[in-house]
C-alpha positions as CSV (number, residue, x, y, z in Angstrom):
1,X,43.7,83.8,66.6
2,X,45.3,87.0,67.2
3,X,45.8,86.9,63.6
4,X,42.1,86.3,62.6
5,X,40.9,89.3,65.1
6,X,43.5,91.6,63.2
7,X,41.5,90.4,59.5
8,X,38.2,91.9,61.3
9,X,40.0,95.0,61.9
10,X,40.8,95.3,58.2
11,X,44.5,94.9,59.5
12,X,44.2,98.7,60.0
13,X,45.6,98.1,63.5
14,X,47.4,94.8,64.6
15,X,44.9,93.3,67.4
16,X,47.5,93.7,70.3
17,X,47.8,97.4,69.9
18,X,44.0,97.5,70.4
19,X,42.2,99.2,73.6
20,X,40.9,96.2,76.3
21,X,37.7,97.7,75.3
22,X,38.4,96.6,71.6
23,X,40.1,93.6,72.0
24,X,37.0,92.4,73.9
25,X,34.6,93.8,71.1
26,X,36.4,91.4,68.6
27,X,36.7,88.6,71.0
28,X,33.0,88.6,70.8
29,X,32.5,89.5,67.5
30,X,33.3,85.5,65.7
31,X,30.5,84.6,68.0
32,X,28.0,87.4,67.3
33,X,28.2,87.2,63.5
34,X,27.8,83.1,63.9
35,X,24.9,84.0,66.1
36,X,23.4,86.6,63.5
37,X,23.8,83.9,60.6
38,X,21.9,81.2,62.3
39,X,19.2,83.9,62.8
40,X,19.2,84.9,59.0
41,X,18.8,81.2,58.1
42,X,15.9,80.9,60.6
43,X,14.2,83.9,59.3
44,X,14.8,82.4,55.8
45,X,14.6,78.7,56.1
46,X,13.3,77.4,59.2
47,X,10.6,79.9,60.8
48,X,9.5,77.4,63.4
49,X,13.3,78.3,65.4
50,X,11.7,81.9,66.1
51,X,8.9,80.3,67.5
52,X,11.4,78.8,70.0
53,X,11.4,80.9,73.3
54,X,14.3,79.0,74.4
55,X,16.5,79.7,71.7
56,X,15.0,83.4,71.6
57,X,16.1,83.6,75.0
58,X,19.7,82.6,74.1
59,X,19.6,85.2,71.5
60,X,18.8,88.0,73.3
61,X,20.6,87.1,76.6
62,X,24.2,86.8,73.7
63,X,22.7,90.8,72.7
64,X,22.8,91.7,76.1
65,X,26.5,90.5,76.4
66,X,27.8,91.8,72.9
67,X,25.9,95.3,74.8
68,X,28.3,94.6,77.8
69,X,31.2,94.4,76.0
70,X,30.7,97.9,74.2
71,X,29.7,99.2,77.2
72,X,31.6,98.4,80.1
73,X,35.0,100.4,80.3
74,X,36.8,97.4,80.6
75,X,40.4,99.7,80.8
76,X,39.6,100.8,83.9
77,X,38.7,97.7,85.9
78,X,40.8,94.8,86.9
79,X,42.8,93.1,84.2
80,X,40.7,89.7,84.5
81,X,37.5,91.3,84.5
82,X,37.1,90.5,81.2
83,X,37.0,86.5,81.2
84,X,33.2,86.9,82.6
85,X,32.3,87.1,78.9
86,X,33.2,84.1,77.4
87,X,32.3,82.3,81.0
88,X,28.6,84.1,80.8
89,X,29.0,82.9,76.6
90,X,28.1,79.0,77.6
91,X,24.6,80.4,79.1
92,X,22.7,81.9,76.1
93,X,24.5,79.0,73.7
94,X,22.8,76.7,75.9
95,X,19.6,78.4,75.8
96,X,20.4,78.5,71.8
97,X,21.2,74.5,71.5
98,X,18.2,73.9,73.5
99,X,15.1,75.7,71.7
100,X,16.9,75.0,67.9
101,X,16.5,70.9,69.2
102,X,16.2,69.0,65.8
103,X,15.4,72.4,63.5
104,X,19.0,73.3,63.5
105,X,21.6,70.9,64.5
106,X,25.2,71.4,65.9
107,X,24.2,75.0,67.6
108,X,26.3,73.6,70.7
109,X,29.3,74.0,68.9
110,X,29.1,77.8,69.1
111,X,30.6,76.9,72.7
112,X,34.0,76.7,70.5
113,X,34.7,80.4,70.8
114,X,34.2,80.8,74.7
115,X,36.9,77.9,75.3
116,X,38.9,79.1,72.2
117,X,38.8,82.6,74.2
118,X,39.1,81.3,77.7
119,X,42.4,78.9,76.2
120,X,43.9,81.9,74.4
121,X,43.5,84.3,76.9
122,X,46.5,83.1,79.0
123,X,45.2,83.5,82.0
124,X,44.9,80.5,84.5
125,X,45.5,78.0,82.2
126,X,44.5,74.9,83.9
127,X,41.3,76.4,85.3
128,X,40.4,78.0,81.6
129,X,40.3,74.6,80.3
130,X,38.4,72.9,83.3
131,X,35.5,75.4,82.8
132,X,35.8,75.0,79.4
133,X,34.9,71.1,79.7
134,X,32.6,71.7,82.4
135,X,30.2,74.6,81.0
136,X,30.6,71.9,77.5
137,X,29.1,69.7,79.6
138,X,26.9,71.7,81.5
139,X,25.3,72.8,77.9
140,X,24.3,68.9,77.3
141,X,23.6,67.8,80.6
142,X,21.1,70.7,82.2
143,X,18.7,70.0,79.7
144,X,18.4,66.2,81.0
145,X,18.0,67.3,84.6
146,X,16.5,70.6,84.1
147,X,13.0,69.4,81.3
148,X,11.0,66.0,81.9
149,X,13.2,63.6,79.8
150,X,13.9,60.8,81.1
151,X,17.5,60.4,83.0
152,X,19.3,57.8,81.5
153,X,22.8,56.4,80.6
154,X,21.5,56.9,76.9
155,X,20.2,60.4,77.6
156,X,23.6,61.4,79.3
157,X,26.2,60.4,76.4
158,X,24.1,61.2,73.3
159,X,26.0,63.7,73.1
160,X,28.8,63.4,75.3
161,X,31.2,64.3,72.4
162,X,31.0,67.8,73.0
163,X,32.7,68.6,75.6
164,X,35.5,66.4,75.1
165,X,35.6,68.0,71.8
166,X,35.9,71.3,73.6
167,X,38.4,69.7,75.6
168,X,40.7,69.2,73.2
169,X,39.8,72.3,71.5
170,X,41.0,73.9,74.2
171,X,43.9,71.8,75.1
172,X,45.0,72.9,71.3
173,X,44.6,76.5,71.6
174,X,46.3,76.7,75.2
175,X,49.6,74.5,73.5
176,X,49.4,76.9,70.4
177,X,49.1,80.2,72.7
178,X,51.6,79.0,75.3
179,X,54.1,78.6,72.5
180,X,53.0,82.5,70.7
181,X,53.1,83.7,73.7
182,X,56.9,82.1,74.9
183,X,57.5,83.4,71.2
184,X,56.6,87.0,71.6
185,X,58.2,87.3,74.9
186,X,61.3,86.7,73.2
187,X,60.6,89.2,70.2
188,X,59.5,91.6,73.0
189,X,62.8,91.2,75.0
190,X,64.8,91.4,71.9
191,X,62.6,94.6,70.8
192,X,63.8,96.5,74.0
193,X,67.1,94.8,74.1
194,X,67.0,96.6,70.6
195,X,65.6,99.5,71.8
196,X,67.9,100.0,74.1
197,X,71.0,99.1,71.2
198,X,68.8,102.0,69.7
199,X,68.8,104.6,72.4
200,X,73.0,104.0,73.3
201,X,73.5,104.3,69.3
202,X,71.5,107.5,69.7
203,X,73.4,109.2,72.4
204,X,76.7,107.9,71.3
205,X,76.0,109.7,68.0
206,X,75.1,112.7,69.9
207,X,78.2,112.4,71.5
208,X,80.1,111.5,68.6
209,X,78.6,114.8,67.3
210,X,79.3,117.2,70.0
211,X,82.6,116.3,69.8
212,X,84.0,116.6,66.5
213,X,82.3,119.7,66.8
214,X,84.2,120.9,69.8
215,X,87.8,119.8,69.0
216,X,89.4,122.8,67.3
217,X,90.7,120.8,64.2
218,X,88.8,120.2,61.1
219,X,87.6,116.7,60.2
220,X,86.0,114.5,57.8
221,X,84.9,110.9,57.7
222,X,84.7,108.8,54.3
223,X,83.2,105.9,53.6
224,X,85.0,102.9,51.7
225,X,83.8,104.3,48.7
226,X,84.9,107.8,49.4
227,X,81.7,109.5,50.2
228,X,81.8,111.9,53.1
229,X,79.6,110.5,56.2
230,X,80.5,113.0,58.9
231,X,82.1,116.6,59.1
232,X,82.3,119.3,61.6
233,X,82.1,122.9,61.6
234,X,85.8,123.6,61.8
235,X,85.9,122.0,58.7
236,X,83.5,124.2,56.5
237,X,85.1,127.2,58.0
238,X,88.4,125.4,56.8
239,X,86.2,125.2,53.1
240,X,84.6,128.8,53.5
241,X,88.3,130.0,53.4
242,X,89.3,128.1,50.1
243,X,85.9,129.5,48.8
244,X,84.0,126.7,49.4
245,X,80.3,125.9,50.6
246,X,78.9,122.7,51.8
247,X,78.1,121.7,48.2
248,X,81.8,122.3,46.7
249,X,84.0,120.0,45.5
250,X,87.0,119.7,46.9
251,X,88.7,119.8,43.9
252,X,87.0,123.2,43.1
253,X,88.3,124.6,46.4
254,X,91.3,127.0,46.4
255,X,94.3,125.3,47.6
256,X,97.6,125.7,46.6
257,X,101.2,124.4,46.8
258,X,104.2,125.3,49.4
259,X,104.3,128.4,47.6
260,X,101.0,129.4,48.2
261,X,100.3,130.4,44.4
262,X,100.5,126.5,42.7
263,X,97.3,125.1,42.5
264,X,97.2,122.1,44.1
265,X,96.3,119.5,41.5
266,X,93.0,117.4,42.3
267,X,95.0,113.9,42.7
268,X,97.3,115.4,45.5
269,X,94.5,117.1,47.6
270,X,93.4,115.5,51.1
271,X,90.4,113.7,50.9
272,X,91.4,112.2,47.3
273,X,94.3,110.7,48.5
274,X,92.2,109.4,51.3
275,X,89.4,108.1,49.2
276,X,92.2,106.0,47.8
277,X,93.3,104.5,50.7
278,X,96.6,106.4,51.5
279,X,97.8,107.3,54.7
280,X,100.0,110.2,55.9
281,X,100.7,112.9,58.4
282,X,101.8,116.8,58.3
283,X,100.9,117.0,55.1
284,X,100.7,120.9,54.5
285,X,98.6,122.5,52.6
286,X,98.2,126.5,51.8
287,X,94.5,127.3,51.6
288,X,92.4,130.5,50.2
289,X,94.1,133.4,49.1
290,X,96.4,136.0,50.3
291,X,96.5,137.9,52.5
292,X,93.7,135.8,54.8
293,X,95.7,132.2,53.6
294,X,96.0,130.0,56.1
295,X,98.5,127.1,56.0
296,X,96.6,123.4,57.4
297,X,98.3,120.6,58.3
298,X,96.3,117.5,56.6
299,X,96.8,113.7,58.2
300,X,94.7,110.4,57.3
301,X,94.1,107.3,59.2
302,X,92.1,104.0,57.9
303,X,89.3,102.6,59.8
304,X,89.0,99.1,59.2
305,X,86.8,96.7,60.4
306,X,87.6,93.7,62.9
307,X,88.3,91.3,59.9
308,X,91.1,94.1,58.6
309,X,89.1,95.0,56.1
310,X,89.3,99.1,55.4
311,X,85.8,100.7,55.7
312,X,87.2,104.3,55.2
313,X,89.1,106.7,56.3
314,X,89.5,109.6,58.6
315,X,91.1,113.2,57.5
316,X,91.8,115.7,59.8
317,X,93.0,119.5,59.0
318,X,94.7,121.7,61.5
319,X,95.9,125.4,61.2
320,X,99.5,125.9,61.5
321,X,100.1,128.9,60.0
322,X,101.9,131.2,63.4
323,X,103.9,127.9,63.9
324,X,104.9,127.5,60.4
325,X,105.8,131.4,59.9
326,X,107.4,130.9,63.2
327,X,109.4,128.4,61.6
328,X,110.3,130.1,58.8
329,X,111.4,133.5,61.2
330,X,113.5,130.8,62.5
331,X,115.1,129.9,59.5
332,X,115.7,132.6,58.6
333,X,117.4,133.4,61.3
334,X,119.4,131.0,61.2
335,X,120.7,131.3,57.5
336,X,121.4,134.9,58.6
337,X,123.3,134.0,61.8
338,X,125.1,131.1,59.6
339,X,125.9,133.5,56.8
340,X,127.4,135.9,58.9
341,X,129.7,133.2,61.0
342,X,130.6,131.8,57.5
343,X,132.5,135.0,56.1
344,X,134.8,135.4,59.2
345,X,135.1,131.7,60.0
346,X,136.4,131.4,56.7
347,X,139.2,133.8,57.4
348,X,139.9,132.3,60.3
349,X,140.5,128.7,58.9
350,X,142.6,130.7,55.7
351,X,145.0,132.4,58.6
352,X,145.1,128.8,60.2
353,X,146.2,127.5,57.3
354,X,149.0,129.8,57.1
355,X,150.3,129.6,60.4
356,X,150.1,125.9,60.5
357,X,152.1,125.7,57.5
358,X,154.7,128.0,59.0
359,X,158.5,126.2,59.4
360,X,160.2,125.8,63.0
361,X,156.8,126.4,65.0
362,X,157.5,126.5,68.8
363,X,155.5,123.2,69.8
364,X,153.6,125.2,72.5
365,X,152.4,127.1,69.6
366,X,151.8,124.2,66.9
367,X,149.9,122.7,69.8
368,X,147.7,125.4,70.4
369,X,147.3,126.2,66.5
370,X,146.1,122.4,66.5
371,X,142.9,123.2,68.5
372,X,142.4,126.5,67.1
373,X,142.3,124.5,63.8
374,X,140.3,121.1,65.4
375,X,137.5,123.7,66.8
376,X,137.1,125.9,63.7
377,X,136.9,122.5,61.6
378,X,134.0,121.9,63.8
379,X,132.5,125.7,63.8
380,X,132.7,125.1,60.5
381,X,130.4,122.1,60.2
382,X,128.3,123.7,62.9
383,X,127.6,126.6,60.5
384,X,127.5,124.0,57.2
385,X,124.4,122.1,59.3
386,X,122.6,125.0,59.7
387,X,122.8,126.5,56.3
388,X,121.7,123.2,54.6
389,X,119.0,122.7,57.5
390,X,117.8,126.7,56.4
391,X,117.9,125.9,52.6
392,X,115.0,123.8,52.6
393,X,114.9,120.5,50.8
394,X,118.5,119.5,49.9
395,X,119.2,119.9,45.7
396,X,120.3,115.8,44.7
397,X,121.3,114.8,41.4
398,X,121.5,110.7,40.9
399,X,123.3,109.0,39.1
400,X,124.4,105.3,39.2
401,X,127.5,105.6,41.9
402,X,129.7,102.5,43.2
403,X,128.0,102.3,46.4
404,X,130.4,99.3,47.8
405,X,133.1,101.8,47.5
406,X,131.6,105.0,48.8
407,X,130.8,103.5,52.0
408,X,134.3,102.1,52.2
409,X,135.7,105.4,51.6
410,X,133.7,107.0,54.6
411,X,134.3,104.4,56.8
412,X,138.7,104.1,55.9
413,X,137.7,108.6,56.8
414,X,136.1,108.1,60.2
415,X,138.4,105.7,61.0
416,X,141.0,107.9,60.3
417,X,139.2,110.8,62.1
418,X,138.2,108.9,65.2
419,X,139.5,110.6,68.5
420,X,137.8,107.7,70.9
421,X,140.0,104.6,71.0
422,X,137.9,102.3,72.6
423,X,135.7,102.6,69.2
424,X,136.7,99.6,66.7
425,X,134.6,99.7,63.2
426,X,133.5,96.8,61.6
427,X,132.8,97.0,57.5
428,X,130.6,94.2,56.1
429,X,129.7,96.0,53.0
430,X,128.9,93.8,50.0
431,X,130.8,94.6,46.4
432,X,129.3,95.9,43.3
433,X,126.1,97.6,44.5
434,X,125.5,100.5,42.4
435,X,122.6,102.7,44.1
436,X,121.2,105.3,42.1
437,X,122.3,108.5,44.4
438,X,124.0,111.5,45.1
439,X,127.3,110.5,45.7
440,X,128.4,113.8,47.8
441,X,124.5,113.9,49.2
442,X,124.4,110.0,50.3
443,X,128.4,110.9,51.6
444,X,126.7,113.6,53.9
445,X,124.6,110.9,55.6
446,X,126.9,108.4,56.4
447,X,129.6,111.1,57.5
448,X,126.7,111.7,60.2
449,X,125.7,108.4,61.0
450,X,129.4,108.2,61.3
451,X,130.0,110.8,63.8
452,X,127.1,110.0,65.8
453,X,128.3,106.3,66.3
454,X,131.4,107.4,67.6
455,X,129.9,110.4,69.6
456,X,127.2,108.2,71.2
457,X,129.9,105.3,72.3
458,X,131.7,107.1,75.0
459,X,132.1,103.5,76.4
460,X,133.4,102.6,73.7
461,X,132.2,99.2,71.2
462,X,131.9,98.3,67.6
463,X,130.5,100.6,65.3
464,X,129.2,98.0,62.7
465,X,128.2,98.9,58.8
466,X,126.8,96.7,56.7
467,X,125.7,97.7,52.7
468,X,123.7,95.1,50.8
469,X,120.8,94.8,48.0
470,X,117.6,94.1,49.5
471,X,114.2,93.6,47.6
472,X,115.7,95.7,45.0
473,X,116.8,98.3,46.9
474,X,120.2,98.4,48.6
475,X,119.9,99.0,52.4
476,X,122.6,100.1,54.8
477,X,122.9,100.5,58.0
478,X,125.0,102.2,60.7
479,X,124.9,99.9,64.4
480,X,126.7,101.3,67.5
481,X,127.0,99.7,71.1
482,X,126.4,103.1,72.3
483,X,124.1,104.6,75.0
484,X,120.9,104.5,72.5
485,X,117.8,105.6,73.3
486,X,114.4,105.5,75.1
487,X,111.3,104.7,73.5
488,X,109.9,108.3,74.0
489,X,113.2,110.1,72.6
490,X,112.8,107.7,69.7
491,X,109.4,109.4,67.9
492,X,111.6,112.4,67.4
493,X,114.9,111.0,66.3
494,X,114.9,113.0,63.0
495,X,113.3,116.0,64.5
496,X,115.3,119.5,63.8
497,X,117.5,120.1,67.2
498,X,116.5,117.0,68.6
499,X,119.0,115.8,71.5
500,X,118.2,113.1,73.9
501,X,118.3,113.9,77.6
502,X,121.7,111.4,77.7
503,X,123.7,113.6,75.2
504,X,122.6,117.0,76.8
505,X,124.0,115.9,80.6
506,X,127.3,114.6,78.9
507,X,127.5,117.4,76.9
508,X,128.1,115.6,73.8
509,X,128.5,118.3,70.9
510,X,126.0,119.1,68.1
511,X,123.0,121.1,68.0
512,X,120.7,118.0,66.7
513,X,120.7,118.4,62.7
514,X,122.5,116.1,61.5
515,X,119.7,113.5,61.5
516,X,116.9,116.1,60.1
517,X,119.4,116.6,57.2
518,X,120.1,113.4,56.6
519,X,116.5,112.2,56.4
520,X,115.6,114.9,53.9
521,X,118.6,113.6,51.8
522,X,117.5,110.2,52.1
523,X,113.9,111.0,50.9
524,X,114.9,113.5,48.3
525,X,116.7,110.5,46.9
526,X,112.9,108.7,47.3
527,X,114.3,106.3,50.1
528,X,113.5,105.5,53.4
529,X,115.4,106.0,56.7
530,X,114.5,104.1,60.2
531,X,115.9,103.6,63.4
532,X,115.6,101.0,66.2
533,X,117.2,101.6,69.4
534,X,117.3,100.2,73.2
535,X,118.2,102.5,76.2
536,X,121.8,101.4,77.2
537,X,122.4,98.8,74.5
538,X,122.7,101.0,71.8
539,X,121.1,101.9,67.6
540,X,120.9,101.2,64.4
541,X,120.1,103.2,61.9
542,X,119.2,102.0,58.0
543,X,118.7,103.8,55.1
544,X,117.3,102.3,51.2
545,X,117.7,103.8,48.3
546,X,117.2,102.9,44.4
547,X,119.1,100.1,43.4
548,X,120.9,101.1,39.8
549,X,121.0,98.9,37.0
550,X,124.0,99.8,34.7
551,X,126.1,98.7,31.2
552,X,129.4,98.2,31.3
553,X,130.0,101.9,29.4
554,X,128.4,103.2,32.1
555,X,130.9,105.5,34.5
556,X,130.2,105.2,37.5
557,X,130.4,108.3,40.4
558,X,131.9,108.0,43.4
559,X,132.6,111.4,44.4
């Protein structure tokens, strides 16, 4: 129904959006126009029907309503106002049924559209479809009582069809609109359940917004395909430096290398390694041009769906230039300091060497030459630590070097070396790996890993190596039964002058380097370097690195 009333609309407007005032104009209408076409036919066929007051009647008292319903402001009055219409409807189609008699035959069944309206209405169901019946019947039976025919049995049911007809007209309309109905409240409730989806998406966007615009980092979001979705301001300031606008590639943007004068080629820029899936942290970048360049440190995260499945990525870009030329004042400072505690230090341990080698020392005096020479041996490495840690990235050359046997060697040396007796090492190298390394380099690490064992066992324990060939690689790894560490100290193991809490109060020596160097001698090497630890059971640290592959007239480097 609702339907059919939106075709006489020309499906301009559906018929629910409709004023009251128009909804009841087209209830009508099916009715009016059936009305109008059995007065064309009259006109045209059968003139004795206008000749008919009582079906005149009919016709003018249906005007009057079709008046009504174009008249009456229906908005403003009570909701159920309307229903008088359809119930006012069975009067003139009687009137109609009665004066067309014989000319016209089946005008009673115009009383189809005021029980179709009354059942599709919705309002008080049961009631709609006893008037319905009733006024049906009303239409056959007032003319028997109300003229001079006779009242009989035969008079009553000629044409008692009707209003069981309208009966079950109405029965079918109120099943069909009962069901539309229990049907659109659902669409409606999932329309404002969406609606309301809508309106959180909304303000959760506007959040979304106001916040990547307020955090004082750059960012971008890409899509799985590497499309930008979402950027902030911070970000085209970022792009304005490199002189970028919002339509630049970032491959046309000026971004250079650590030495702030190498372009930076296109396949090593930010948001092209994260358009291809990588992910990493700190990675630094110089952007724009001297003097105003500005050194921004680049990190990318996936976003992946519930099923895994990456649907992009995330790259942020912060400014780090004071803390990285505060870094490098640091450094600096440090390679001067180191440099200038190198030249006498090296007299000192020269003069040592002298005097230690002197015949018929006075023990007093050989003993106190002893820790002159013990603490200017560890000066010395002090100074060594800081040098390499202001150099930069360590300078490896790799070759294919008897592994087996340089981690034998440095283990038979800290052996040797080791000043805590309740420290046993274990070796459980495996032979004939030959890793691809820096034989003096990869002999700077273990010394470390080495020292640290011992250092970190005041309790003593085992200080466990073990050296094999894993996936191709050969791992070792370094395991104490020390004091080890939190979870918290762990994230900055390998930091620069990083010393847990523990080693500070026991004033354990070092000044935290030997780790930081380590790591970047590991990963010059293009290895790995990890470490798992437990507060008061103790750490293991493991390194990888490129498993070599060598002939027979091959030498191999040990030293």
């Amino acid at each position: 129904m609702d339907r059919v009333l939106s075709y006489l609309t020309l499906n301009t407007r559906q018929f629910h959006e409709l004023t009251l005032r128009g909804r009841v104009i087209l209830s009508q209408l099916p009715l009016s126009l059936t009305v109008l076409l059995i007065v064309v036919s009259g006109v045209l066929f059968h003139r004795d029907l206008l000749a008919s007051g009582p079906f005149l009647v009919g016709v003018g008292l249906h005007a009057v309503l079709l008046a009504l319903c174009v008249l009456v402001p229906w908005d403003r009055l009570p909701h159920a106002t309307f229903l008088v219409i359809p119930l006012l409807d069975f009067i003139p189609i009687g009137f109609m049924r009665y004066g067309a008699g014989t000319v016209i035959t089946g005008v009673g069944l115009l009383a189809v559209f005021p029980v179709i309206w009354l059942a599709a209405s919705g309002l008080f169901p049961r009631a709609a479809l006893a008037v319905g019946f009733l006024a049906s019947l009303g239409i056959v039976w007032v003319p028997v009582f109300a003229t001079d025919v006779e009242v009989n049995s035969q008079t009553l049911t000629q044409s008692f069809l009707l209003p069981f007809i309208m009966l079950a007209i109405g029965v079918t309309i109120r099943v069909m609109t009962a069901s539309m109905m229990a049907q659109q409240e659902v669409v409606e409730e999932k329309d404002r359940a969406l609606q309301l989806l809508l309106e959180e998406s909304a303000r959760r966007e506007r959040l979304l917004e106001t916040v990547v615009n307020s955090v004082d980092i750059g960012l971008i979001a890409l899509d799985e395909a590497g499309r930008p979705i979402l950027a902030n301001r911070k970000l085209e300031r970022f792009r304005a430096l490199a002189g970028g606008t919002g339509d630049t590639a970032e491959s046309d943007l000026r971004i250079f290398q650590q030495d702030g004068e190498t372009v930076l080629p296109a396949a090593r820029r930010p948001t092209r390694r994260a358009a291809d899936g990588q992910v990493f942290s700190d990675y630094l970048l110089w952007w724009g041009d001297r003097p105003a360049q500005r050194v921004l440190s680049t990190s990318s995260r996936q976003m992946t769906n519930q099923a895994g499945t990456r649907e992009g990525s995330v790259v942020t870009f912060n400014d780090v230039t004071e803390l990285v030329t505060a870094l490098n004042a640091k450094d600096e400072f440090v390679a001067t300091v180191s440099h200038e505690l190198r030249t006498p230090l090296t007299v000192i341990r020269g003069y040592l060497e002298l005097l230690t080698g002197m015949p018929d020392l006075e023990p007093t005096v050989a003993s106190g030459l002893e820790v002159v020479s013990r603490n200017s041996e560890r000066l010395h490495k002090l100074v060594i630590d800081l040098l390499s840690a202001a150099e930069g990235p360590p300078e490896v050359t790799p070759v294919p070097t008897d592994f087996s046997e340089l981690v034998s060697r440095h283990v038979a040396t800290a052996e040797e070396g080791n000043g805590n007796p309740l420290v046993r090492f274990e070796d459980h190298t495996s032979p004939d790996l030959v890793a691809l390394c820096d034989a003096s380099r990869i002999g700077q690490v273990l010394d470390n890993l080495l020292s640290n064992a011992i250092k970190y066992s005041p309790g003593g324990g085992r200080v466990t190596v073990r050296a094999t060939a894993v996936d191709g690689e050969v791992e070792c790894s370094v395991t104490d039964e020390g004091s080890g560490m939190s979870p918290e100290e762990l994230k900055g193991v390998f930091s620069k002058f990083f010393r847990t809490s523990g080693a500070r109060n026991a004033a354990i020596p070092g000044v935290g380097l030997g780790l930081a160097i380590s790591k970047a001698i590991v990963e010059r090497h293009g290895g790995t370097i990890t470490c798992r630890s437990v507060e008061g059971v103790g750490s293991t640290f493991t390194f990888r690195l490129p498993l070599a592959h060598i002939s027979q007239d091959q030498q191999l480097q040990s030293q």
